[in-house]
C-alpha positions as CSV (number, residue, x, y, z in Angstrom):
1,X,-7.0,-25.9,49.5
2,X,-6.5,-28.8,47.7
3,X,-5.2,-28.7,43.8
4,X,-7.5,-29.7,41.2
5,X,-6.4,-29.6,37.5
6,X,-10.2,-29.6,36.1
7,X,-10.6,-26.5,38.7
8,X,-7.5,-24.7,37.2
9,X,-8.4,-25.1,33.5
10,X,-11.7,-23.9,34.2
11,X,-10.5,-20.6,36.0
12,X,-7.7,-20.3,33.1
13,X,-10.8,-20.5,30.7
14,X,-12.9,-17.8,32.3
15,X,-10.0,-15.8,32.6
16,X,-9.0,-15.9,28.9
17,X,-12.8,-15.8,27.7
18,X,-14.0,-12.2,28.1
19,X,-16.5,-12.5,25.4
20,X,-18.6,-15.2,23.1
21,X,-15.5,-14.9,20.4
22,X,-13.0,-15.3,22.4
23,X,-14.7,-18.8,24.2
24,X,-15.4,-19.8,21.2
25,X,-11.9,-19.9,19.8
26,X,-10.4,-21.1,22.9
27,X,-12.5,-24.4,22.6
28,X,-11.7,-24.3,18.9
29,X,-8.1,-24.6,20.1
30,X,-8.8,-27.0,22.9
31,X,-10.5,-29.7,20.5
32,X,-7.6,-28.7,17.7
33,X,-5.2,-29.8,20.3
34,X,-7.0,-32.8,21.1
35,X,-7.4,-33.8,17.4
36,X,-10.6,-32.5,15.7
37,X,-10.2,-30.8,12.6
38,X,-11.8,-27.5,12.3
39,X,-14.1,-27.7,8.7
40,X,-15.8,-24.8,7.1
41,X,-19.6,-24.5,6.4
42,X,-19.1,-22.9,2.9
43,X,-16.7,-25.7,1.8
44,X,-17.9,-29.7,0.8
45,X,-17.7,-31.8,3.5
46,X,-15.9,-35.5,3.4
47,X,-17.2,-37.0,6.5
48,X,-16.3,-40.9,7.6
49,X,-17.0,-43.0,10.6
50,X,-15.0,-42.1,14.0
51,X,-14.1,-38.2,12.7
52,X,-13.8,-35.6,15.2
53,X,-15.1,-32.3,13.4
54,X,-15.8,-28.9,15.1
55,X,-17.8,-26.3,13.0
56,X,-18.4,-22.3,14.1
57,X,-20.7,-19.4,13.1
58,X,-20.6,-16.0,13.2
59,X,-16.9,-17.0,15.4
60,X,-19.5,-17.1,17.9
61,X,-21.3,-20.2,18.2
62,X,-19.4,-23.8,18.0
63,X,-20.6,-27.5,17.1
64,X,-18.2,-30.2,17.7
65,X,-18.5,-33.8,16.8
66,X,-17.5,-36.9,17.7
67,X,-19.2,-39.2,15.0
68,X,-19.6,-42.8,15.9
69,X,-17.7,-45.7,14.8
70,X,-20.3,-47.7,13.5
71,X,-23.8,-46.8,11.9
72,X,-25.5,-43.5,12.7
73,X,-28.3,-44.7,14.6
74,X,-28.6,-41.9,18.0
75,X,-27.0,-39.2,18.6
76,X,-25.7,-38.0,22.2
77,X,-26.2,-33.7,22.7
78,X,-24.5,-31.2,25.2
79,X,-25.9,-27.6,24.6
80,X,-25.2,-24.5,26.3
81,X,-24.6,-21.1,25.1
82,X,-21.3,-18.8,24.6
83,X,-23.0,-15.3,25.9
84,X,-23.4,-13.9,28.9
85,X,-25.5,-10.6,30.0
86,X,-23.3,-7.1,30.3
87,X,-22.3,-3.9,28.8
88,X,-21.5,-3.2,24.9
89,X,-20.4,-0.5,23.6
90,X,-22.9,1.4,21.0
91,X,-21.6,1.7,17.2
92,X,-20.8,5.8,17.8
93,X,-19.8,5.1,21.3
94,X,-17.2,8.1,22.9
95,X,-19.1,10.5,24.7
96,X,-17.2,13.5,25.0
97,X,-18.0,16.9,27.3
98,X,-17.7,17.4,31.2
99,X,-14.0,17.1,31.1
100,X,-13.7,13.2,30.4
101,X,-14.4,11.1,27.4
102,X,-17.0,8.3,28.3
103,X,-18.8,5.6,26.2
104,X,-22.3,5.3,25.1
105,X,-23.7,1.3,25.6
106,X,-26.5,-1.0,25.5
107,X,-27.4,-3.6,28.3
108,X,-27.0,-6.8,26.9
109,X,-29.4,-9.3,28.3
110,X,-30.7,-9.6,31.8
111,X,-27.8,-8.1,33.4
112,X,-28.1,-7.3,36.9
113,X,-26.8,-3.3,36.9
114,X,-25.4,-2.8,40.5
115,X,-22.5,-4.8,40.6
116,X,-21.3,-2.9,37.7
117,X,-20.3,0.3,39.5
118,X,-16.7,1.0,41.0
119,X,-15.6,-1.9,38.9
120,X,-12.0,-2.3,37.0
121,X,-13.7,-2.6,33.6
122,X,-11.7,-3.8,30.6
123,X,-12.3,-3.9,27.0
124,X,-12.9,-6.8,24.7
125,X,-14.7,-8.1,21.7
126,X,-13.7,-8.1,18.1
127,X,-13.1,-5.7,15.0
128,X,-13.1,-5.9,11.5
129,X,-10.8,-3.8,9.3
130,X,-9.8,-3.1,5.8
131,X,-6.0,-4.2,5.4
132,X,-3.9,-1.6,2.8
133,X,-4.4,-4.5,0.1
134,X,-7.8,-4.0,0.4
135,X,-8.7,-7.2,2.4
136,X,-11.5,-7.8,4.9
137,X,-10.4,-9.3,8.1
138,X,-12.4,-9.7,11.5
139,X,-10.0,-10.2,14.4
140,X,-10.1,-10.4,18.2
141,X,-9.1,-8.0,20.7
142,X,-8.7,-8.2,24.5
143,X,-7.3,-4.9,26.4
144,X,-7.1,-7.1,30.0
145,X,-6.4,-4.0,32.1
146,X,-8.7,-1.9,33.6
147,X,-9.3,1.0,31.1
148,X,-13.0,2.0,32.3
149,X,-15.3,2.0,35.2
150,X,-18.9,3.5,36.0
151,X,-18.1,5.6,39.5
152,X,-20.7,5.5,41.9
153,X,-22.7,8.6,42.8
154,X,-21.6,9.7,46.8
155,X,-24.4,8.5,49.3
156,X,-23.7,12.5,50.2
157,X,-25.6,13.0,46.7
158,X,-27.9,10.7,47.0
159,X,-29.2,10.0,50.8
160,X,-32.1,7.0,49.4
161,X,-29.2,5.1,47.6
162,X,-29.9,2.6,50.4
163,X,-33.3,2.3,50.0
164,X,-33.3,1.1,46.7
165,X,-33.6,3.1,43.3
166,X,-34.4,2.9,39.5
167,X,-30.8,2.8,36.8
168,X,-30.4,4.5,34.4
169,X,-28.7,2.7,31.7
170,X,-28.9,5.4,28.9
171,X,-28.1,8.1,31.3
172,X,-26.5,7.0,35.1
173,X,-24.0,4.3,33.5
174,X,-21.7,5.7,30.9
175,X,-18.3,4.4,31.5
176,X,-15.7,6.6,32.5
177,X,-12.8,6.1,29.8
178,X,-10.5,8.8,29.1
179,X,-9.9,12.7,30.8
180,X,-10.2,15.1,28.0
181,X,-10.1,13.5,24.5
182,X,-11.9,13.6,21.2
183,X,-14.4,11.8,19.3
184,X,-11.8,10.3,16.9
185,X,-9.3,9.1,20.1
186,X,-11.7,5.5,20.5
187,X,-10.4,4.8,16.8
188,X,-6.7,5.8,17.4
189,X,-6.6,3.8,20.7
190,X,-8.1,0.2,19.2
191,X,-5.5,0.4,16.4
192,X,-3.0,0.9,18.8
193,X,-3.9,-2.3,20.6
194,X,-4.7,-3.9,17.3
195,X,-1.0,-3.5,16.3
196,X,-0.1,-4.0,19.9
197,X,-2.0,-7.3,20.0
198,X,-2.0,-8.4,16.0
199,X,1.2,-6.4,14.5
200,X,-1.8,-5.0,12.4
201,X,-0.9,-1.4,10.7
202,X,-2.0,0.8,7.6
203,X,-5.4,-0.3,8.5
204,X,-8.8,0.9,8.3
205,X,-11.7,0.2,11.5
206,X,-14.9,-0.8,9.4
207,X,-16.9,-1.5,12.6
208,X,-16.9,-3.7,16.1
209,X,-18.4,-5.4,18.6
210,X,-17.0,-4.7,22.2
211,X,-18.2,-5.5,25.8
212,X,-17.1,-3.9,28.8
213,X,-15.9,-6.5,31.6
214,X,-14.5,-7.0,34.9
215,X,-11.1,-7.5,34.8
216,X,-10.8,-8.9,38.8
217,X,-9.5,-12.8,37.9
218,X,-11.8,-15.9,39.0
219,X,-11.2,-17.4,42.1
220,X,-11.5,-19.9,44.6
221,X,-13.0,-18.4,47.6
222,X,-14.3,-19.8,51.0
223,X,-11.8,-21.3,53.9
224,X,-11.8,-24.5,51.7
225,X,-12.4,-23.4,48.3
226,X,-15.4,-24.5,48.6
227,X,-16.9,-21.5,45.8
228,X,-15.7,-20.9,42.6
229,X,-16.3,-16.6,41.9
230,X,-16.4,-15.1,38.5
231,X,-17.9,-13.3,35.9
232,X,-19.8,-15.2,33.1
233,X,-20.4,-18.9,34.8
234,X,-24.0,-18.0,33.1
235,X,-23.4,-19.5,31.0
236,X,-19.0,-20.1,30.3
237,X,-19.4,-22.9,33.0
238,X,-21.5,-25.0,31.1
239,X,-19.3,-24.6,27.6
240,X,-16.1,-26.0,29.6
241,X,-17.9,-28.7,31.4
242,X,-19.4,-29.7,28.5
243,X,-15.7,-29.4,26.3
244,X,-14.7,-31.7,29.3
245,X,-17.1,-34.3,28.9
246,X,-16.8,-34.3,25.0
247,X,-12.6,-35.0,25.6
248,X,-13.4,-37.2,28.5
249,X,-15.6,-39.7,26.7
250,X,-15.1,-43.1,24.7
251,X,-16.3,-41.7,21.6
252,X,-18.0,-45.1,20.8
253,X,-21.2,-44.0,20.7
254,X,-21.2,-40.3,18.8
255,X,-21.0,-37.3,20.8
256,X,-22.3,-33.9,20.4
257,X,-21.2,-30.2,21.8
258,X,-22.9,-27.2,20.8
259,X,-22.9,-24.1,22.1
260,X,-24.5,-21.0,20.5
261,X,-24.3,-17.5,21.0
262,X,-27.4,-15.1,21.6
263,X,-29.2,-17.3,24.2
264,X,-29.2,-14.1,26.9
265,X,-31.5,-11.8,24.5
266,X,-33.7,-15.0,23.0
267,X,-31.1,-17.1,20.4
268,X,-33.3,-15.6,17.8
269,X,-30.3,-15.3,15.0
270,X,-28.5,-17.2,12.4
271,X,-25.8,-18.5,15.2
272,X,-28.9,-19.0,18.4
273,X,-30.5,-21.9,19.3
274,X,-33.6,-20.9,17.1
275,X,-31.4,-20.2,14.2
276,X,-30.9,-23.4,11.8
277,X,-27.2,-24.0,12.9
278,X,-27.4,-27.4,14.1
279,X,-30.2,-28.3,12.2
280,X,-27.4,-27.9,8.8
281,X,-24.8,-29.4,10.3
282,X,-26.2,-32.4,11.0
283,X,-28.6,-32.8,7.6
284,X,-25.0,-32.4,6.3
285,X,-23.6,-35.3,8.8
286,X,-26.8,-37.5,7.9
287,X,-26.9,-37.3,4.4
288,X,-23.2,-38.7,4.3
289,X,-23.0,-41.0,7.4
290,X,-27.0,-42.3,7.6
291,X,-29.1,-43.2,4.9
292,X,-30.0,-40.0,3.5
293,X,-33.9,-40.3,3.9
294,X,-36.5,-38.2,5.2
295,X,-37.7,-41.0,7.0
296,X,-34.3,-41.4,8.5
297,X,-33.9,-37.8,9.4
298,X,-36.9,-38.4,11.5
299,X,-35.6,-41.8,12.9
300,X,-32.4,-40.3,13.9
301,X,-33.5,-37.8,16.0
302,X,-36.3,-39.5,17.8
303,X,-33.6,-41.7,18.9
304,X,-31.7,-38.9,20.0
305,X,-31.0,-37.2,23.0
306,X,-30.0,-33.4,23.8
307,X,-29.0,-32.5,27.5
308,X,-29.3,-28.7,27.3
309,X,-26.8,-26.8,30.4
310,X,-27.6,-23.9,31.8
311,X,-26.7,-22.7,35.6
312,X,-29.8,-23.4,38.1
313,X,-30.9,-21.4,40.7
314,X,-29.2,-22.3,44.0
315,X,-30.7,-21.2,47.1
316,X,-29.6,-18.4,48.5
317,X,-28.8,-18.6,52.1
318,X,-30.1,-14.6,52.3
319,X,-33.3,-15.2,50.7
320,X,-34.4,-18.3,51.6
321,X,-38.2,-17.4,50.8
322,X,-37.2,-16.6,47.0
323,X,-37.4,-20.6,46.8
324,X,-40.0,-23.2,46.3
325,X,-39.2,-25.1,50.2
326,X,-38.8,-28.5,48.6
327,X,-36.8,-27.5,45.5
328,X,-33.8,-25.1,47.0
329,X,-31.1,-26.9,44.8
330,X,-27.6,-26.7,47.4
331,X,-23.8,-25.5,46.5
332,X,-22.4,-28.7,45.7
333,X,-25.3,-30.5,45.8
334,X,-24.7,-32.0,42.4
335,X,-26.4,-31.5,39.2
336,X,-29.7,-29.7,39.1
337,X,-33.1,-31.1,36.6
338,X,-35.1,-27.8,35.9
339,X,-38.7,-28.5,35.7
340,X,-41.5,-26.2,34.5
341,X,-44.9,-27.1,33.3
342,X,-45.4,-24.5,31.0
343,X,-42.6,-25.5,28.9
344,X,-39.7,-23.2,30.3
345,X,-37.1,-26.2,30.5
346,X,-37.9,-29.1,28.0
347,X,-37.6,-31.5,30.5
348,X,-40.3,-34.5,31.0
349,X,-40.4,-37.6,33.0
350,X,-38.9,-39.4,30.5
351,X,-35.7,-37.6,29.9
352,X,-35.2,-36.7,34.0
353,X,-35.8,-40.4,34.7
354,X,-33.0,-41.3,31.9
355,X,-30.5,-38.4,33.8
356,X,-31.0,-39.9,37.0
357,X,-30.9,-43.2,36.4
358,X,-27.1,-41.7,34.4
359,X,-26.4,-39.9,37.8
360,X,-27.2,-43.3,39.7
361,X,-25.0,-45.3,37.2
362,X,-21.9,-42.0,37.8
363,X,-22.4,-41.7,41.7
364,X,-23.1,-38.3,40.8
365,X,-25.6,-36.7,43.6
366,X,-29.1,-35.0,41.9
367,X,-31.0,-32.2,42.4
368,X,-34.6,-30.4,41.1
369,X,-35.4,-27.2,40.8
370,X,-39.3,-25.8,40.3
371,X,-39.6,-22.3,40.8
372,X,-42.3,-20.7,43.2
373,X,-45.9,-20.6,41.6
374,X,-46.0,-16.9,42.4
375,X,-43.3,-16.2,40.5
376,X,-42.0,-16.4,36.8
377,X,-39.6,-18.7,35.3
378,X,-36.9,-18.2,33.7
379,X,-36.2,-20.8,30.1
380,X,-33.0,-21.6,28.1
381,X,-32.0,-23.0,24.5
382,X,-33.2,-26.6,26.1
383,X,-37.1,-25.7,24.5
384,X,-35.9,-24.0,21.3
385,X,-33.5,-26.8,20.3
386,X,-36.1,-29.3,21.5
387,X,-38.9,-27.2,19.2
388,X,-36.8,-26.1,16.0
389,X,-35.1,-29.8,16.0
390,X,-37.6,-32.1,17.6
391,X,-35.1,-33.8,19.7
392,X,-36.0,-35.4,23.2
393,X,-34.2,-32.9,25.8
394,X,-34.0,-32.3,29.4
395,X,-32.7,-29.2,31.0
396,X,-29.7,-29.3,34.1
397,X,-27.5,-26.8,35.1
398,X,-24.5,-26.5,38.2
399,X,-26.7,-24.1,40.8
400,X,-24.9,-20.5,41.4
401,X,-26.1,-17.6,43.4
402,X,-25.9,-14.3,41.7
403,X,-27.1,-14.9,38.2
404,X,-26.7,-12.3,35.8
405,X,-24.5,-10.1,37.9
406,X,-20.7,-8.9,36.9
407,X,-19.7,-11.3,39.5
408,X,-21.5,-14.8,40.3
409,X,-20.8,-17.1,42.4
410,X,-21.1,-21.7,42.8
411,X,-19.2,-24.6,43.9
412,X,-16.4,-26.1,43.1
413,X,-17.5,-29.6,43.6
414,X,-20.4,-29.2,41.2
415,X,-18.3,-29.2,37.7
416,X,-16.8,-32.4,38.7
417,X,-19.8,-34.0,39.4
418,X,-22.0,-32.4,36.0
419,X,-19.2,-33.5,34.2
420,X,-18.9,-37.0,35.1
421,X,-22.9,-37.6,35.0
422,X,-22.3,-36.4,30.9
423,X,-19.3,-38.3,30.6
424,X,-21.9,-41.3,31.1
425,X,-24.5,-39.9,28.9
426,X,-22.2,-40.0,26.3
427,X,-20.5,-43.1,26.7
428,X,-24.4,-45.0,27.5
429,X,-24.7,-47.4,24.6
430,X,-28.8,-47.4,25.4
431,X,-30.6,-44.0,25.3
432,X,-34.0,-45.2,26.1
């Protein structure tokens, strides 16, 4: 197959990504790398003309910004979100009895519970500790070998496996983790990676937050490459094609990333999409680079424009009949415009007509997705940033198959072709 650079650092992004954290400070890095200085909310800000500025939360959510040149008149917006749906592990996770220590967790999100059996599962997240000086520190850990996995039950045991049956999170998916052990071996075994990973000793674990993954690498797949496969394109895919746009673009104009965490259980938290994150950071950019007015405020981001990215629905050559028969979005069929007239996806005839006429101006194919009137709709940080902030948005997204399992699955052509079409969004001198 042939070799694509964009395709390898998005593979090499997945791979090193296991959890919101982690994406987030690899696209910290990426935009260090390529000149924007990381600032801190709780410090003043001293903000000119043409800066490149990223800003996080919770290490969790990131906002990165390419301020214009000239005067602050419109500002160009990616969104998408750093979380995916999976497996955490509970506060007072090991489980110990039956001859093997296992771990108590939570679903997170949406998660399709299937794929999750028979998996190599590994371990990831991050921790905060007291140091022997007495210090606070939160750092990241990433055990990248298979340490756990949820065993299926025989079909000896279970005859109807087949024929479809109910999980049981709390009760039928308990990772298997270690034979024997003790309560107390969880905590010996994460500061033994912490020192492994961060030379960190004489330490004490305060608490965590760790998800359960798959550690089988992302691939190409298909006789051509035609599929990319991997865990957490929902929504991972969208972060690095809109990083890529971001670097890609003039930076005439002003350009926008953010990407929050939280979006998978309802971005209702101080680093979501309904949380005021964006809505500081760019009173804070406004009051220095525009004219410091209400009236301005409002001016500003009525002129504005906020492309939210989220994967679409691509039909599924299986279950054809799952699809609305004029809006089955293909595998590298280019970028998809999610539509919903109750509101789901923010988009309306005005912002879709703008992203075409973008996609016309790119050579970038289109697509539209509606879901079936008999069933429900899914909805994304596209109508809570467009509610909390006001701003006009449409919703797209690269079409997958698969959403929400430990495994999904869409084409390789698509990134390319999402992240030229924002490439010209954000170097388009005329938003209207």
């Amino acid at each position: 197959m042939p070799h694509d650079p964009t395709l390898e650092r998005l593979l090499s992004f997945l791979q090193r990504s296991p959890t919101p954290w982690h994406a987030t400070a690899n696209m910290v890095a990426r935009l260090e790398q390529a000149g924007y200085r990381h600032i801190d909310e709780t410090q003043s800000w001293s903000l000119s003309p043409g800066d490149r500025i990223v800003v996080t939360r919770n290490d969790s959510s990131i906002i990165a910004l390419q301020l214009p040149e000239s005067g602050l008149e419109a500002l160009r917006m990616i969104g998408a979100h750093t979380d995916s749906p999976g497996l955490r592990l509970k506060p007072n996770a090991p489980i110990v009895g039956r001859d093997w220590m296992q771990l108590g967790v939570e679903v997170y999100g949406g998660a399709l519970l299937a794929p999750w059996f028979d998996r190599d599962l590994g371990l990831a997240g991050r921790v905060h500790v007291r140091r022997d000086d007495g210090r606070l520190q939160g750092v990241l850990l990433n055990v990248d070998r298979p340490v756990a996995t949820v065993p299926s039950l025989a079909i000896h045991l279970d005859r109807e496996a087949n024929n479809g049956r109910a999980l049981n999170a709390q009760t039928q998916m308990a990772p298997v983790f270690l034979q024997g052990g003790e309560h107390n071996d969880l905590q010996r075994l994460i500061k033994r990676w912490l020192y492994e990973q961060h030379k960190l000793e004489n330490i004490d674990i305060l608490d965590f937050e760790l998800c359960l993954y798959d550690t089988q690498p992302p691939a190409r797949i298909g006789i051509e490459g035609e599929l990319i496969a991997s865990a957490r394109l929902d929504n991972l895919l969208s972060c690095f094609i809109g990083l890529e746009a971001l670097l890609d673009c003039d930076g005439s104009q002003g350009a926008i990333l953010v990407a929050t965490d939280h979006e998978e259980v309802g971005s209702a938290s101080t680093s979501g999409a309904q949380g005021p994150f964006l809505v500081d950071v760019l009173r804070r950019v406004h009051a220095q680079l525009g004219d410091g007015s209400e009236d301005g405020w409002v001016r500003l981001i009525q002129a504005s424009r906020l492309i939210s990215c989220d994967n679409a629905h691509a039909l599924h050559p299986n279950f054809a009949d799952k699809h609305d028969a004029a809006h089955g979005p293909s595998i590298n069929g280019g970028p998809v415009i999610k539509v919903n007239a109750n509101q789901r996806y923010a988009t309306n005839s005005a912002t879709s007509a703008l992203f075409r006429d973008i996609c016309r101006e790119a050579g970038v194919p289109v697509q539209t997705f509606v879901t079936r009137a008999d069933m429900g709709c899914g909805s994304t940080i596209g109508p809570i940033t467009a509610t909390e902030l006001g701003v006009p948005t449409l919703d797209v997204g690269v079409p997958q198959w698969a959403m929400h399992s430990i495994r999904e699955t869409a084409g390789s052509k698509d990134p390319g072709y999402l992240i030229r079409a924002l490439v010209a969004f954000l170097n388009r001198r005329l938003l209207a």
